[in-house]
C-alpha positions, -999 to 999 in steps of 0.1 A, spaced: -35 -281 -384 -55 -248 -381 -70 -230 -401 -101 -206 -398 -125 -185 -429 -143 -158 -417 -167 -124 -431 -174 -96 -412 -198 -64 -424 -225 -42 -410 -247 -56 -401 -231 -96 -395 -200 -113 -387 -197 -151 -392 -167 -175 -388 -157 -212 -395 -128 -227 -381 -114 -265 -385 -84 -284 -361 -69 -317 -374 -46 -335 -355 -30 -365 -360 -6 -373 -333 13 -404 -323 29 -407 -286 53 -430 -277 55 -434 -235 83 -446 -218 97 -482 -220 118 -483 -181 149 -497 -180 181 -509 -156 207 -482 -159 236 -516 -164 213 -521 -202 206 -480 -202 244 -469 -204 253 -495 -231 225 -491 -252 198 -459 -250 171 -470 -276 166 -501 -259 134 -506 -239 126 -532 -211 94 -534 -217 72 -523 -247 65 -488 -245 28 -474 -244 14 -459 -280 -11 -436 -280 -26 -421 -313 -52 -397 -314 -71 -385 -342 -88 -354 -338 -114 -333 -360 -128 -300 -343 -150 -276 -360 -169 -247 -347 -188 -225 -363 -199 -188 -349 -226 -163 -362 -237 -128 -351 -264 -105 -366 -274 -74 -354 -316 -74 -362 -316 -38 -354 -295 -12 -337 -310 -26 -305 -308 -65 -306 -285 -93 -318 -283 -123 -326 -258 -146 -322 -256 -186 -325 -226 -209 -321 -227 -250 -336 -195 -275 -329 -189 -304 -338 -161 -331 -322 -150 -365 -335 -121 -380 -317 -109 -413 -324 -79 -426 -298 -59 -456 -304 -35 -469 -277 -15 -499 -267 -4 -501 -235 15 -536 -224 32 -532 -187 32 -560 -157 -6 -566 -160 -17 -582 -197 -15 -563 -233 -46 -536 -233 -54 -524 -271 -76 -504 -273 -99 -483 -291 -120 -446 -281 -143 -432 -308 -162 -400 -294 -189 -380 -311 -199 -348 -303 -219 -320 -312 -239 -292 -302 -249 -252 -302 -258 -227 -285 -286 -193 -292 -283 -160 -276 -307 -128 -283 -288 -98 -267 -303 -67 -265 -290 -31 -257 -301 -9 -230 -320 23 -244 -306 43 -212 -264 32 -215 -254 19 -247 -225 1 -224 -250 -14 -196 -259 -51 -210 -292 -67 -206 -292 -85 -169 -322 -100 -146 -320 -74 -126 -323 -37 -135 -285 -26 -137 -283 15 -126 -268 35 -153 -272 70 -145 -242 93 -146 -239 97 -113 -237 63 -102 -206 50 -123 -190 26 -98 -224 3 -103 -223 3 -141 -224 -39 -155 -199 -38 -187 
């Protein structure tokens, strides 16, 4: 499942957006073609399972503080939680994942007073007319 909510106006634009899943996986279970051809569900050894459990949501913000900077910020967070049985020639393995994550990010951008299309890099980027080839878009 998706889904995603977002506002846009003026002067800011700001969007939340979620991902469920829920999946489970069967893997293969091999087997001799003699049991194969008289019966197709069967399995010769377990098969693996593997079920994850996935919440994702990210969350994106950008404000423009005047008409020559912005402000933008990003925030995620990630919870994953994995169960899977596997059970092949070594012993059985059951096992369990649970993963946490989170984080963000900040960025100030601001806009270059000689080319409104040159961005803001370490070095000074050459935006006269004549020079096109050596614009930074």
């Amino acid at each position: 499942m998706f889904g995603k909510l977002g506002y846009l106006d003026d002067v800011q634009d700001a969007n939340l957006s979620l991902t469920w899943v829920n999946n489970r996986l069967t893997g293969n279970g091999p087997l001799p073609e003699s049991r194969l051809k008289r019966d197709r569900s069967a399995v010769f050894t377990h098969p693996d399972r593997f079920q994850p459990v996935l919440w994702f949501v990210n969350g994106n913000y950008r404000r423009a503080l005047s008409s020559q900077l912005t402000l933008s910020t990003n925030l995620f967070g990630r919870l994953l939680d994995v169960d899977q049985f596997n059970r092949d020639v070594e012993e059985d393995v059951d096992a369990r994942t649970n993963q946490k994550g989170w984080g963000g990010a900040a960025h100030a951008a601001e806009r270059h007073r000689r080319c409104r299309l040159c961005r803001l890099d370490p070095g000074p980027p050459d935006c006269r007319a004549g020079r096109r080839g050596r614009r930074q878009f």
